[in-house]
C-alpha positions as CSV (number, residue, x, y, z in Angstrom):
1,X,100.5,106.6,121.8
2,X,100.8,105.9,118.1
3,X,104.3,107.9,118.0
4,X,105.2,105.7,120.8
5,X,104.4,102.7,119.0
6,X,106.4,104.2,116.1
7,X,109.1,104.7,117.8
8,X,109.7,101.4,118.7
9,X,109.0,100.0,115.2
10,X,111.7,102.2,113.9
11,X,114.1,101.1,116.4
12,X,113.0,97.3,116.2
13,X,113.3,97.3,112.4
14,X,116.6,99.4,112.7
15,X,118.3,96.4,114.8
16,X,117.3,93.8,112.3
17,X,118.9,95.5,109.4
18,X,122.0,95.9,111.7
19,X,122.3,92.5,112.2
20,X,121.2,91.4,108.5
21,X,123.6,93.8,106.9
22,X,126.6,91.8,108.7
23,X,125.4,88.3,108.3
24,X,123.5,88.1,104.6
25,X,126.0,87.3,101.7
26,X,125.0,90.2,99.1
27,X,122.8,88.9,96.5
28,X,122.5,85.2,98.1
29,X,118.7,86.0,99.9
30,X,117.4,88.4,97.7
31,X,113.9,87.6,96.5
32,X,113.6,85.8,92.7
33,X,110.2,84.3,93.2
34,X,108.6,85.4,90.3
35,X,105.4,85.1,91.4
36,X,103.0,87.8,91.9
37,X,99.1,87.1,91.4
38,X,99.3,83.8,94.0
39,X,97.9,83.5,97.6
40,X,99.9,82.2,100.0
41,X,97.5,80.5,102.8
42,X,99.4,79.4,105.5
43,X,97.4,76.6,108.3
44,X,97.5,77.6,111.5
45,X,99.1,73.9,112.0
46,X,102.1,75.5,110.3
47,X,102.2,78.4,112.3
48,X,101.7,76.5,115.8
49,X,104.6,78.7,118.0
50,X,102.4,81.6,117.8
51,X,99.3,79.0,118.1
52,X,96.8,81.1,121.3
53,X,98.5,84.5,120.3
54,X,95.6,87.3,120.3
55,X,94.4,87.9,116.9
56,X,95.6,91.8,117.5
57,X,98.9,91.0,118.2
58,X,99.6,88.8,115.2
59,X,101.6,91.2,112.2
60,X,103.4,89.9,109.3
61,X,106.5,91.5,107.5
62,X,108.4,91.6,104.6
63,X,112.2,92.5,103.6
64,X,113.4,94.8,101.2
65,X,116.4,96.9,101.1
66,X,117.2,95.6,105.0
67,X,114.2,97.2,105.9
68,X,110.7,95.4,107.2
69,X,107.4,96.9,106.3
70,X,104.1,95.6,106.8
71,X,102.1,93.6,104.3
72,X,98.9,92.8,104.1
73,X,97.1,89.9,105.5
74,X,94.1,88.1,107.2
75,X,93.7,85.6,109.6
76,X,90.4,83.8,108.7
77,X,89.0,81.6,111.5
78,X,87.0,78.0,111.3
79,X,85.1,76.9,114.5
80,X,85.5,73.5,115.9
81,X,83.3,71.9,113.4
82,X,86.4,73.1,110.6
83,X,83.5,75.9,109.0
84,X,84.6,79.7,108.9
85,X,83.6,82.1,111.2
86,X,82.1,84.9,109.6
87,X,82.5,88.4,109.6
88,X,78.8,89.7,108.9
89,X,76.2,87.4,108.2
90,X,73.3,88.7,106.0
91,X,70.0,89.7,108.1
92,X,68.2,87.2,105.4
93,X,70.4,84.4,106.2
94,X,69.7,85.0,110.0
95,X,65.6,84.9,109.3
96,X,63.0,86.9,110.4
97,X,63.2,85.5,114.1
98,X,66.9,86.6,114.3
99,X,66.5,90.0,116.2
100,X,64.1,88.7,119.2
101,X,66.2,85.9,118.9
102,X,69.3,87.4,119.4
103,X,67.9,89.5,122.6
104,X,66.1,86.8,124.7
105,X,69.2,84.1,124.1
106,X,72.8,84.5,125.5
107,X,73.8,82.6,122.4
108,X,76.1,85.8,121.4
109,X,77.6,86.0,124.6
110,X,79.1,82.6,125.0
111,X,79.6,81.7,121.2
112,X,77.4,78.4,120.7
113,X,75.4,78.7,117.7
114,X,77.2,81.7,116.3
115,X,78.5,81.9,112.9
116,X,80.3,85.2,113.8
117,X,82.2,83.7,116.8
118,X,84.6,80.8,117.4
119,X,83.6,78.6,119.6
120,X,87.3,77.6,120.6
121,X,88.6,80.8,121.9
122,X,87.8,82.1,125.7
123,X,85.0,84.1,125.9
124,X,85.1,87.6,124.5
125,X,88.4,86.7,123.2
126,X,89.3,86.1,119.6
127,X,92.5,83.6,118.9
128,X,94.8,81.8,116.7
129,X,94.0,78.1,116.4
130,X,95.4,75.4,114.5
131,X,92.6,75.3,112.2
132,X,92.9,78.9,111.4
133,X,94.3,80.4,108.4
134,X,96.7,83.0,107.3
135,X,96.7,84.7,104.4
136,X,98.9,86.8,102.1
137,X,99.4,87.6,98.2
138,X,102.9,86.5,96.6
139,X,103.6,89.9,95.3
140,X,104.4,91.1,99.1
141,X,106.7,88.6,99.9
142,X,110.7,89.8,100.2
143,X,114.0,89.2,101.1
144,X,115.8,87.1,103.5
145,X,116.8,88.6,107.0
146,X,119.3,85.4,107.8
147,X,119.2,86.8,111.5
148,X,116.2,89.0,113.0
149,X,115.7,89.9,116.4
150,X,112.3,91.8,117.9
151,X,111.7,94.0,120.5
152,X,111.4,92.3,124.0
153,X,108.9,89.5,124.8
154,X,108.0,89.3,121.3
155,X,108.3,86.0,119.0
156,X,109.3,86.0,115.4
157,X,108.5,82.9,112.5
158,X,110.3,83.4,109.3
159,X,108.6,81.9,106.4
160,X,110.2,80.6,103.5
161,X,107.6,80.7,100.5
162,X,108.9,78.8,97.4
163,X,108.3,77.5,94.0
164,X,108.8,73.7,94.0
165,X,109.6,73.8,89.9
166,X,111.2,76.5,89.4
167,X,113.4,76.4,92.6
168,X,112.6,80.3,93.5
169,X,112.3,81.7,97.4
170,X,111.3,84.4,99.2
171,X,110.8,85.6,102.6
172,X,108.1,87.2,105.0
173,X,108.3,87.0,108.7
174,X,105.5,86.7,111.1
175,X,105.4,88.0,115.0
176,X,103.3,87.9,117.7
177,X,104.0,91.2,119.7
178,X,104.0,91.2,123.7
179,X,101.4,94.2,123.6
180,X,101.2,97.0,121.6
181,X,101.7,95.6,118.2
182,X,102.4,98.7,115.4
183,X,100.4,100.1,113.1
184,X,99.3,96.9,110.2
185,X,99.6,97.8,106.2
186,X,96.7,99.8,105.1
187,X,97.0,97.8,101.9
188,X,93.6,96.4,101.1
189,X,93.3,94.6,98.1
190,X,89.5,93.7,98.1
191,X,86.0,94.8,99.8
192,X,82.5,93.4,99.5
193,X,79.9,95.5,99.5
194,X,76.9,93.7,100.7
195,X,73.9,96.0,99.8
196,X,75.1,96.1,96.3
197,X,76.6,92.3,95.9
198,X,79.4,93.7,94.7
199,X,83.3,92.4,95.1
200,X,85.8,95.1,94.7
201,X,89.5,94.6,93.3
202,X,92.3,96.3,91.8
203,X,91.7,95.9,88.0
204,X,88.0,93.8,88.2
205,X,84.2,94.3,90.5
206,X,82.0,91.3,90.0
207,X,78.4,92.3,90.5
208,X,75.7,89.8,91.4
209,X,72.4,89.3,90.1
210,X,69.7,90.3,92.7
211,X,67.3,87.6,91.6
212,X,69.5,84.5,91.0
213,X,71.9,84.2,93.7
214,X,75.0,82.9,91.9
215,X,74.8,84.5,88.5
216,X,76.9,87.4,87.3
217,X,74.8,90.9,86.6
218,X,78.1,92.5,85.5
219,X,82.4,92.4,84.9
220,X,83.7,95.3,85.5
221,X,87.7,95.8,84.2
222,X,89.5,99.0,84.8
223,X,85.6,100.3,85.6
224,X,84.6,99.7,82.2
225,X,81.7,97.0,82.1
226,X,82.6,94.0,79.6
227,X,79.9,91.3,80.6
228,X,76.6,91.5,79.0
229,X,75.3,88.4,80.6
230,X,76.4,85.2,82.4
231,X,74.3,81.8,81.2
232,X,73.8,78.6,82.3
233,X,71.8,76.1,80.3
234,X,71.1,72.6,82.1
235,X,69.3,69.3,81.3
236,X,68.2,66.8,84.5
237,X,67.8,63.3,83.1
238,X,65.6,61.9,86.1
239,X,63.3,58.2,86.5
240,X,62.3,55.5,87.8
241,X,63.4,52.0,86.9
242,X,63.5,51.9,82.4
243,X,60.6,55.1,82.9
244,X,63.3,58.2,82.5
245,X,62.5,61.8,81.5
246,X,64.7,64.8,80.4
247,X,64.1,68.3,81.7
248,X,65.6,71.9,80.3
249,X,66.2,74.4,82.8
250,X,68.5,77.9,82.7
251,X,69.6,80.5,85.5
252,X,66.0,81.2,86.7
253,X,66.1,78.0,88.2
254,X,68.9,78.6,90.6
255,X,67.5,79.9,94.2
256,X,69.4,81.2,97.5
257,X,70.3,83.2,99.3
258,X,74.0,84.9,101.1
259,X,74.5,82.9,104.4
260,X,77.9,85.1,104.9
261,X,81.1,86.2,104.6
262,X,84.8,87.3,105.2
263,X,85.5,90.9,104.2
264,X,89.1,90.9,103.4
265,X,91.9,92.9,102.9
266,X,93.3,89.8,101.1
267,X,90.8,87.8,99.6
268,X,86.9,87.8,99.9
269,X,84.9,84.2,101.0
270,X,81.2,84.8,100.7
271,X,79.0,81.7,101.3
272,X,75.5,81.0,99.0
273,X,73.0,78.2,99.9
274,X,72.0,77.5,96.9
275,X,69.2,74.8,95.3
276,X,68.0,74.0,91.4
277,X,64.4,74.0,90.8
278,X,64.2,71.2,87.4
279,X,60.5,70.9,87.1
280,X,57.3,68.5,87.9
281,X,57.9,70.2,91.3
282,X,61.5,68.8,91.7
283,X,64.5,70.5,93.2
284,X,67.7,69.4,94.9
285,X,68.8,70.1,98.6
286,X,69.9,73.2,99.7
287,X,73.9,73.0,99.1
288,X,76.0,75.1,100.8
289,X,78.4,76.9,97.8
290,X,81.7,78.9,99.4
291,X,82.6,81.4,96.4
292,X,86.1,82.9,97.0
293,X,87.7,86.2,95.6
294,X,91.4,87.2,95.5
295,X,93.0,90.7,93.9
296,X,93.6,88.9,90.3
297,X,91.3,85.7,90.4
298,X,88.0,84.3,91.9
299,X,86.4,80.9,92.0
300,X,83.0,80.8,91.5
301,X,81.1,77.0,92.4
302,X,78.6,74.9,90.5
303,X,76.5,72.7,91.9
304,X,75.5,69.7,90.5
305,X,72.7,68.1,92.4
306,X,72.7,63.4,92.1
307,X,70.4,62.7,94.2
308,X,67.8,59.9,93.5
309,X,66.3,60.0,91.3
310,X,68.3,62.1,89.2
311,X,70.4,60.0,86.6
312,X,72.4,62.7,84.4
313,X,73.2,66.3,84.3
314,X,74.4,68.8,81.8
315,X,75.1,72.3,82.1
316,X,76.3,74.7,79.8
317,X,77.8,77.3,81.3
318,X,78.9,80.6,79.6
319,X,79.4,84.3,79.7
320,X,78.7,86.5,76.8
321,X,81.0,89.4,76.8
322,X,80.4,92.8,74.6
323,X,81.4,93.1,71.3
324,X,85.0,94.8,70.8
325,X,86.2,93.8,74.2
326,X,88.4,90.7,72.4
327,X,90.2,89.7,69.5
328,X,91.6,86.5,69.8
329,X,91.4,83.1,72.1
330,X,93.4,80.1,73.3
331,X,92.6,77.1,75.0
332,X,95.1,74.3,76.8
333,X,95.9,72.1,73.3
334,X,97.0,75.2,70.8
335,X,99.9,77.6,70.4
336,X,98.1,80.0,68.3
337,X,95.6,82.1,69.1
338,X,91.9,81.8,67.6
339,X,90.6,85.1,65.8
340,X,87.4,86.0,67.1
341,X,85.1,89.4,66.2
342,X,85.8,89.1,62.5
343,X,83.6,86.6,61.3
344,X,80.0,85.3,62.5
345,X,80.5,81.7,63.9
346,X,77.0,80.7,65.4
347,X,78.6,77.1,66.1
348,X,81.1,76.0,68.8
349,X,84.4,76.8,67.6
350,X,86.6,75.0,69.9
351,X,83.5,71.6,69.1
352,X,87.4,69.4,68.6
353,X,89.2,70.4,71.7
354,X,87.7,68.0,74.7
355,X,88.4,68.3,77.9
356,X,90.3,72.1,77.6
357,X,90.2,72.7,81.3
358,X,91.7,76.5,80.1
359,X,89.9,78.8,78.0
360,X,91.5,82.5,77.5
361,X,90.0,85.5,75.8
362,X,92.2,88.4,75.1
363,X,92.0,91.9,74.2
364,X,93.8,95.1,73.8
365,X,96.2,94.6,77.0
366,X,93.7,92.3,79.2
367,X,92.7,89.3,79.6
368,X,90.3,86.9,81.0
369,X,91.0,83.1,81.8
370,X,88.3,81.2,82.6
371,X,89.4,77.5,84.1
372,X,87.5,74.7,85.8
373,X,88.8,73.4,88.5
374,X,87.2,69.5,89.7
375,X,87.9,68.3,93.0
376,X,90.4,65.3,92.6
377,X,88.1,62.8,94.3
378,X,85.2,63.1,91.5
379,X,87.3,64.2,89.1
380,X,86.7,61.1,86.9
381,X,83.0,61.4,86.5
382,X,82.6,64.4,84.7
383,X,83.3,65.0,81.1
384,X,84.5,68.5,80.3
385,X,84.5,70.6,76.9
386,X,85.2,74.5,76.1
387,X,82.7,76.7,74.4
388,X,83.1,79.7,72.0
389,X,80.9,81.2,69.6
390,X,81.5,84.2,68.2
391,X,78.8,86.5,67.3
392,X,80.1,89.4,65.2
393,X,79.0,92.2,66.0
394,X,76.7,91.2,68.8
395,X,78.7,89.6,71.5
396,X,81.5,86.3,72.4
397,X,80.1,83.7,74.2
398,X,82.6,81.4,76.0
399,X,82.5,78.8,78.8
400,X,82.4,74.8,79.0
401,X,79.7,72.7,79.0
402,X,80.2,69.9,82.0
403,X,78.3,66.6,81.9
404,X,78.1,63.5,84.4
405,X,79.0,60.7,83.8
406,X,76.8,57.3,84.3
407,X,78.4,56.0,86.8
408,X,78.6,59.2,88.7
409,X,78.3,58.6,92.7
410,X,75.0,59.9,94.5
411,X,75.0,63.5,96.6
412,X,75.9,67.1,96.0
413,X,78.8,68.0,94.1
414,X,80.5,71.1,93.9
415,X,82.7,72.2,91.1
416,X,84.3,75.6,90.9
417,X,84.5,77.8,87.5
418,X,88.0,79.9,88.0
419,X,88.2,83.1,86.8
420,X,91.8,84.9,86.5
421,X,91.5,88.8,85.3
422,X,94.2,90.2,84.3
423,X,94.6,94.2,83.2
424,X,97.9,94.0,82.0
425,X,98.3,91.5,80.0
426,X,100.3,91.2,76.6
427,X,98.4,88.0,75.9
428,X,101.2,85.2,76.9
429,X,101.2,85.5,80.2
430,X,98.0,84.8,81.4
431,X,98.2,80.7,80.7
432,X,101.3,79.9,82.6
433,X,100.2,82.4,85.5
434,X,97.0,80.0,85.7
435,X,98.1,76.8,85.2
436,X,100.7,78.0,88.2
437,X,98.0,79.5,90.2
438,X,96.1,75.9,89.8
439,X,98.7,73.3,89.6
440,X,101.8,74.6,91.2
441,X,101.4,75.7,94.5
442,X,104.1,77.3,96.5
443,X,105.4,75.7,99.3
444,X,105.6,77.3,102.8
445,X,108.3,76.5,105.3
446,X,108.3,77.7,108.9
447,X,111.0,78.5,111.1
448,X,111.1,80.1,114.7
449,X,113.3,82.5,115.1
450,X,112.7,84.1,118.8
């Protein structure tokens, strides 16, 4: 059966490059997107002519020398109340009810309640909505086919991916096959291993701490281990009326546990509900933090907790990084690059550069980027500085230290900490690639083709 299906690959992608070698203009619908380290998530709203199509008969192409391949990609599905649908949840996030549970209800059989099914498809069935999304990494995206035909009863979307500023395109294709759909990529760009809390990419594994659910135990590059340990360092100025007192509190004060997550091959969502313990018996709600991981970059959220009757909140937030691993830094306001591991600095070097939402370390052909990223809505009421000390000898410490700002709103806000790793860098690259990845989003447009 799999020659068969083959077979007809071959002769389907055969007949598209016959009929894109006579109608593309040589050069005119090549790929120059320059853009490699970028996701391209694609709403199912986008995508609505293949909108029903069985999740197994749902493949996505790209062009290259008038030949399709296979790339890459997930489809991640959100239920009707917008939340994702899971892949495995965690037998602690289920409780220690779940497994009588799960035998005396027919909750898995019909989908209510269940975090691992969506509630909008037919039972048993797993389908494209409009609120799912479709994923894919820039570097796969190709050429132009100007006119592409499929086997029989098959429907084909061509997707033009492009850089608003810079003006540069390139092409994948998407088609929902009648039956039989060939073989996908066995590209897989990340895994999660659960029992170890540990996210696996091409150049980088973050392992997590199995006492504090969010903090970093280790950063792997390359498999060497450059993290010695991940920090946070809080105050919580809390009262009542002109009585106010200020607490201290570090990572040990973070609880959770995993309530679930999306295994890739693309990128890696794992969900956290996460609280702060701040003292005199205090601690905010439970918050649910989504952390997501792609093959060059992850974001990693911080909670900050206003509820009454909290008043102010500060954290630091840092990693300290071996010794060696980096010679110089950079942050958003200066050309050249700071010297680190030559000196001991004890004090905040960067103290003069406010609100540097970039901060980049670099070493001998990598780099780390470490970026926050503040929803637009309460963007305004936080105040935002960059961190380094350098420690000769012992370690660099980097990160920002965030504070609210009085007239903060009330509830649970969540800010992310971005992290790009980059293997090969030559330490000029990794700012523009960031700022990109953050503030210039490519731009998807869909077109049906058959």
């Amino acid at each position: 059966m799999e020659s068969i299906h083959s077979a007809r690959l071959l002769a389907t992608l055969s007949l598209i490059a016959l009929v894109a070698r006579s109608e593309v203009s040589p050069g005119s619908d090549m790929r120059n997107l320059d853009r490699d380290i970028d996701p391209v998530e694609v709403s199912g709203e986008v995508l609505s002519p293949i909108s029903g199509a069985a999740m197994e008969t749902i493949r996505v192409y790209a062009s290259s020398n008038n030949q399709l391949q296979p790339i890459a990609f997930q489809i991640d599905q959100r239920n009707s109340a917008g939340d994702w649908v899971w892949t495995t949840v965690p037998q602690q996030a289920k409780g220690p009810d779940a497994m009588q549970a799960d035998e005396t209800s027919d909750l898995s059989a019909t989908g209510a309640g269940d975090p691992t099914v969506d509630d909008q498809d037919p039972r048993g069935e797993s389908v494209f909505d409009a609120n799912d999304v479709l994923v894919f990494m820039a570097r796969d995206i190709g050429d132009r086919h100007a006119k592409a035909v499929s086997e029989p009863g098959a429907l084909l979307l061509e997707l033009e991916i492009s850089d608003p500023q810079k003006g540069t395109t390139g092409w994948v294709y998407i088609a929902r096959h009648a039956s039989d759909p060939p073989a996908r990529s066995p590209q897989r760009y990340l895994t999660y291993h659960e029992a170890e809390r540990r996210v696996v990419a091409p150049d980088y594994e973050f392992v997590y701490s199995t006492e504090h659910s969010v903090m970093l135990a280790d950063l792997r590059i390359n498999d060497v281990s450059i993290l010695e340990q991940s920090r946070i360092r809080g105050k919580v100025k809390a009262g009542l009326g002109p009585i106010a007192t200020t607490m201290d509190f570090d990572e040990r004060a973070i609880d959770g546990y995993d309530a679930g997550y999306i295994n890739g091959p693309v990128r890696v969502i794992k969900r956290s509900i996460d609280h702060v313990k701040v003292g005199a018996g205090m601690r905010s709600p439970d918050v649910n933090c989504d952390h997501y991981y792609y093959p060059w970059h992850a974001e990693v959220p911080m909670l900050f907790s206003m509820r009454f009757p909290i008043r102010e909140v500060e954290i630091l937030a840092t990693s300290r990084y071996r010794s060696g691993v980096f010679d110089g830094a950079r942050v958003t306001q200066i050309n050249e690059p700071i010297g680190i591991g030559r000196d001991q600095h004890n004090t905040n070097l960067l103290a003069d550069h406010k609100d540097a939402r970039w901060l980049g370390l670099y070493g001998d052909g990598l780099a780390v980027i470490a970026l926050i990223r503040i929803p637009a809505n309460i963007d305004d009421y936080f105040g935002i500085a960059p961190h380094l000390v350098d420690d000769a000898g012992q370690a660099v410490e980097a990160g920002y230290r965030i504070q609210t700002k009085p007239d903060i709103v009330k509830g649970e806000h969540v800010l992310h900490s971005v992290y790009l790793i980059l293997a090969d860098s030559n330490g000029n690259d990794g700012a523009a690639k960031a700022i990109d990845l953050l503030n210039n989003k490519l731009q998807v447009e869909a077109r049906r083709l058959q």
